[in-house]
C-alpha beads as a LAMMPS data file, in Angstrom:
LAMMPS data file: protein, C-alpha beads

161 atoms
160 bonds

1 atom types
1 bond types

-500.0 500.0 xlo xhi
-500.0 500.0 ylo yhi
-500.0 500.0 zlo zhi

Masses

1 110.0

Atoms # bond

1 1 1 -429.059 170.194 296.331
2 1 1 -427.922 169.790 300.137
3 1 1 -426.665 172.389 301.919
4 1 1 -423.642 170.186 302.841
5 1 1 -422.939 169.905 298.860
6 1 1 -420.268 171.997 297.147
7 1 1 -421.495 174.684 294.443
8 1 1 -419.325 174.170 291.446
9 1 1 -419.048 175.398 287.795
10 1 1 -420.648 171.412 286.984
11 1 1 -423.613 171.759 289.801
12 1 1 -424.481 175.828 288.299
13 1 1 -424.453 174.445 284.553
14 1 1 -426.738 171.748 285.966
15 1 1 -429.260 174.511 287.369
16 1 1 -429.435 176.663 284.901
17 1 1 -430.364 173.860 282.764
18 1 1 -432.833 172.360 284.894
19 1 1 -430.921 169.075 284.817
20 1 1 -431.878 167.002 287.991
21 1 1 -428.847 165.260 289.689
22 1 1 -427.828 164.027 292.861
23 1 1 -424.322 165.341 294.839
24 1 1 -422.900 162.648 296.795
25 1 1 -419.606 163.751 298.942
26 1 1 -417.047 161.769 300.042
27 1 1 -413.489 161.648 301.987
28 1 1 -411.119 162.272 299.938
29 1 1 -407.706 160.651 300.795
30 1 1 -404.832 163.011 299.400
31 1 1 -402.529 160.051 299.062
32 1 1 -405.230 158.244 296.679
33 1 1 -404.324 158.947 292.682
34 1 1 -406.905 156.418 291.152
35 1 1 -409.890 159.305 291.846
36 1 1 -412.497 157.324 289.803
37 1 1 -411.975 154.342 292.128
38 1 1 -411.962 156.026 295.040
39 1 1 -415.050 157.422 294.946
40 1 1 -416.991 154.263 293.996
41 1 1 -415.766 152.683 296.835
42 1 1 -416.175 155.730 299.035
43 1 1 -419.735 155.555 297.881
44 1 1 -420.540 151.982 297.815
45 1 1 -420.542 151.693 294.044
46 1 1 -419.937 149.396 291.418
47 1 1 -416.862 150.601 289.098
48 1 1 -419.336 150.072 285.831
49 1 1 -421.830 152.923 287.055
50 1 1 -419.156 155.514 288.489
51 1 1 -417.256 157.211 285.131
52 1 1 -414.263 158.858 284.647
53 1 1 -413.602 162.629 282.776
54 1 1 -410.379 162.299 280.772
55 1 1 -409.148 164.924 278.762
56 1 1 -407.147 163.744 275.536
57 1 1 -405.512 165.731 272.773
58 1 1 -406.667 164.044 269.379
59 1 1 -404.434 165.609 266.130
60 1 1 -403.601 168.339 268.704
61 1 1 -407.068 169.487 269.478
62 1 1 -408.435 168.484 272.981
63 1 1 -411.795 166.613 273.460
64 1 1 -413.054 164.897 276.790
65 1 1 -413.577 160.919 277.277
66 1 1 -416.393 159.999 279.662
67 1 1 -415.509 156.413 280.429
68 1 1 -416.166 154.178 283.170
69 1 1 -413.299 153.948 286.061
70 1 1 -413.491 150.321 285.374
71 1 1 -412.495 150.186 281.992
72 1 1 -409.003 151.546 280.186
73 1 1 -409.511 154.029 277.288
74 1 1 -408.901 153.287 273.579
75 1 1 -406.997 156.098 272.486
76 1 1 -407.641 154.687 268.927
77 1 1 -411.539 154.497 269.467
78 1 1 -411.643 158.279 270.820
79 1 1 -409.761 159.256 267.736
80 1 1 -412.077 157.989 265.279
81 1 1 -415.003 159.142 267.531
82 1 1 -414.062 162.338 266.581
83 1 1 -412.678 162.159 263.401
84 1 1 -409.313 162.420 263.995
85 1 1 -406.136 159.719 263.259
86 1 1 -404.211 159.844 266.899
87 1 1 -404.642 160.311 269.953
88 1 1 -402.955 160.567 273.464
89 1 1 -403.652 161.789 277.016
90 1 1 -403.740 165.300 277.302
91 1 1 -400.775 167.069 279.173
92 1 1 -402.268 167.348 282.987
93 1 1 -401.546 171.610 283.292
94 1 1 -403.051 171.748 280.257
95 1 1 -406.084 169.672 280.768
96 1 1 -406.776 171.681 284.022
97 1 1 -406.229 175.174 282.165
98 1 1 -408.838 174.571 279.777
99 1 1 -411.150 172.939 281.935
100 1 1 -410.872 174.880 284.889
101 1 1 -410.506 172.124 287.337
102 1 1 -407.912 170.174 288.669
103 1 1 -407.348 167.093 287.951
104 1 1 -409.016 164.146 289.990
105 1 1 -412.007 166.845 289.850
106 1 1 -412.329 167.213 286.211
107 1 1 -416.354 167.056 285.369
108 1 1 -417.184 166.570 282.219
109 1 1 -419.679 169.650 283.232
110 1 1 -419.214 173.445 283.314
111 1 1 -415.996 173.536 281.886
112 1 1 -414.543 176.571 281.555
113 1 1 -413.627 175.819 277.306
114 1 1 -416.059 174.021 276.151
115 1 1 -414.384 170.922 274.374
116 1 1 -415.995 168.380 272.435
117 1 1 -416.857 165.397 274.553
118 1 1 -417.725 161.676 274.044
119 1 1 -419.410 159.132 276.442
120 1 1 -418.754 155.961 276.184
121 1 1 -421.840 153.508 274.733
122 1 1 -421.788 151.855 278.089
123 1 1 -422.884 154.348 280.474
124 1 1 -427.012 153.724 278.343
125 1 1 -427.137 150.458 280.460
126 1 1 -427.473 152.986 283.421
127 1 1 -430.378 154.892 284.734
128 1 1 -427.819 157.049 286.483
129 1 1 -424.314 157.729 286.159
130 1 1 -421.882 158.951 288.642
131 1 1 -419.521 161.776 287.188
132 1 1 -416.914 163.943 289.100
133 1 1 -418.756 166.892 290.551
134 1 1 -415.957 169.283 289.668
135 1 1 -413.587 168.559 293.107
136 1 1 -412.057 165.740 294.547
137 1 1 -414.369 163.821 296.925
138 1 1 -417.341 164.970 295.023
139 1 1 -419.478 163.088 292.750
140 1 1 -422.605 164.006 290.532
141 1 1 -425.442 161.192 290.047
142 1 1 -427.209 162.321 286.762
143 1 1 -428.847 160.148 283.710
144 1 1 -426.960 159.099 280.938
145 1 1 -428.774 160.957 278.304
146 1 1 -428.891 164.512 280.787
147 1 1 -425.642 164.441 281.277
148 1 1 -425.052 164.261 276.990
149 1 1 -427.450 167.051 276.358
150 1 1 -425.914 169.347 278.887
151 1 1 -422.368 168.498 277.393
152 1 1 -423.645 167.864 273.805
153 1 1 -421.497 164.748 274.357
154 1 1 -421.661 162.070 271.396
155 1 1 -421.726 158.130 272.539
156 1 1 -419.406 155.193 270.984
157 1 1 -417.839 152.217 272.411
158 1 1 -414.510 153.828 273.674
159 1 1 -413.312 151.808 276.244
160 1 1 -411.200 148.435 276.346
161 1 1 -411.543 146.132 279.307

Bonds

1 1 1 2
2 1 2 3
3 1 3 4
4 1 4 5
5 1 5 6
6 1 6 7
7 1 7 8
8 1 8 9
9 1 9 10
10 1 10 11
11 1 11 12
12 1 12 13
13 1 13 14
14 1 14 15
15 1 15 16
16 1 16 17
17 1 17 18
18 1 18 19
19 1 19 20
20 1 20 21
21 1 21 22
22 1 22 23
23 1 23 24
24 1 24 25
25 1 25 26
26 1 26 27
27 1 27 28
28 1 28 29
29 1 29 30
30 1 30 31
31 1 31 32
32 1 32 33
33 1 33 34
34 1 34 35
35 1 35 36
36 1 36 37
37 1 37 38
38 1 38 39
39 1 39 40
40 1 40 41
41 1 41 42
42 1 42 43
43 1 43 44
44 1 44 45
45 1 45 46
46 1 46 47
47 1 47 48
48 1 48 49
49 1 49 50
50 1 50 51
51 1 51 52
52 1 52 53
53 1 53 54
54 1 54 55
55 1 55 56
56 1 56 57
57 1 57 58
58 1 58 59
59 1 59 60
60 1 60 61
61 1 61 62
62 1 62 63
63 1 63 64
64 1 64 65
65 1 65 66
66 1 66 67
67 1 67 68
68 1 68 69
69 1 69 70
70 1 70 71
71 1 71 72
72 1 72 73
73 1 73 74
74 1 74 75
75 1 75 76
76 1 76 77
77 1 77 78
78 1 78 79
79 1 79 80
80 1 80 81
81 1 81 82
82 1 82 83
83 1 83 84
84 1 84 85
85 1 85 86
86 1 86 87
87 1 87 88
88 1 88 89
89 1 89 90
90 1 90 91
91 1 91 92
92 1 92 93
93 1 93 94
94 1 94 95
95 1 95 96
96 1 96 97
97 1 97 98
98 1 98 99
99 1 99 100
100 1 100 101
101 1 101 102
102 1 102 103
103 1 103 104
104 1 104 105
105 1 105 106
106 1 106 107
107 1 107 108
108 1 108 109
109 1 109 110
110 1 110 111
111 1 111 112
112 1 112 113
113 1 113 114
114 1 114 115
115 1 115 116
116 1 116 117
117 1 117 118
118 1 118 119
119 1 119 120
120 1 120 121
121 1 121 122
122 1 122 123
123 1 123 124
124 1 124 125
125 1 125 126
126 1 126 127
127 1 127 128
128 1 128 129
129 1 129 130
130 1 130 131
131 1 131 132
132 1 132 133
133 1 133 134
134 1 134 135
135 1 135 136
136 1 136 137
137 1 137 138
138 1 138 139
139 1 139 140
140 1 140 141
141 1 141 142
142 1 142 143
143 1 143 144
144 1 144 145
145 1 145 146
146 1 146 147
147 1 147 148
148 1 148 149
149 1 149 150
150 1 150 151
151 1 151 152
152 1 152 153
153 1 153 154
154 1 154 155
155 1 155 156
156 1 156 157
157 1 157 158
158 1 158 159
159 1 159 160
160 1 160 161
């Protein structure tokens, strides 16, 4: 990790277990509220590769939705992911109690609770994966099936175009 890289709860979990990744910082632009968009054009990326951390409350029990800033997600899909009936976004002060970051710079890493996480199918037609880094304007470049393990994330096709 460069010295000019933030150390974050997501970039210590990473360390301590030994997952390889790649920070990539970026201006962040305070009036910008699409975060997962931002960065990929901050960095030059295409929207498919760069995924978003949403936190969603599924029969009142929060899990996290790693989908790609590209796509919308189906709230129905993440329900049955994790065998629940409904599901809806989870309240914002909430989401950032629980996960310990704010949102716009919610990583699906180092979380303070952990809470059960899916990844959408997509992100396995990567070799990397770009994932908030646990601020805004900072991104983590990790592997698809690293950044699973580390979360114990399961994968189905969550998204709708």
């Amino acid at each position: 990790m460069s010295a000019a890289s933030p150390s974050t709860p997501a970039t210590l979990a990473l360390e301590r277990a030994g997952v390889p990744f790649t920070p990539h910082v970026y201006e962040h632009h305070e009036s910008a509220t699409n975060f997962g968009e931002e960065a990929a054009a901050a960095l030059g990326l295409r929207e498919e590769q760069v995924f978003k951390t949403l936190v969603v409350s599924v029969d009142g029990d929060l899990a996290v939705a790693i989908v790609p800033v590209a796509d919308r997600l189906d709230l129905k899909a993440i329900a049955a992911a994790v065998g629940g009936k409904k599901a809806s976004l989870a309240d914002p002060t909430l989401a950032e109690r629980r996960t310990g970051y704010v949102v716009g710079g919610i990583s699906p890493v180092g979380q303070k609770t952990r809470i059960r996480t899916v990844l959408d199918a997509s992100a396995a037609e990567h070799a990397t994966i770009f994932v908030s880094g646990g601020r805004r304007g900072f991104d983590i470049e990790l592997s698809p099936a690293d950044l699973a393990r580390v979360t114990d994330a399961s994968t189905a096709a969550i998204t709708r175009s």
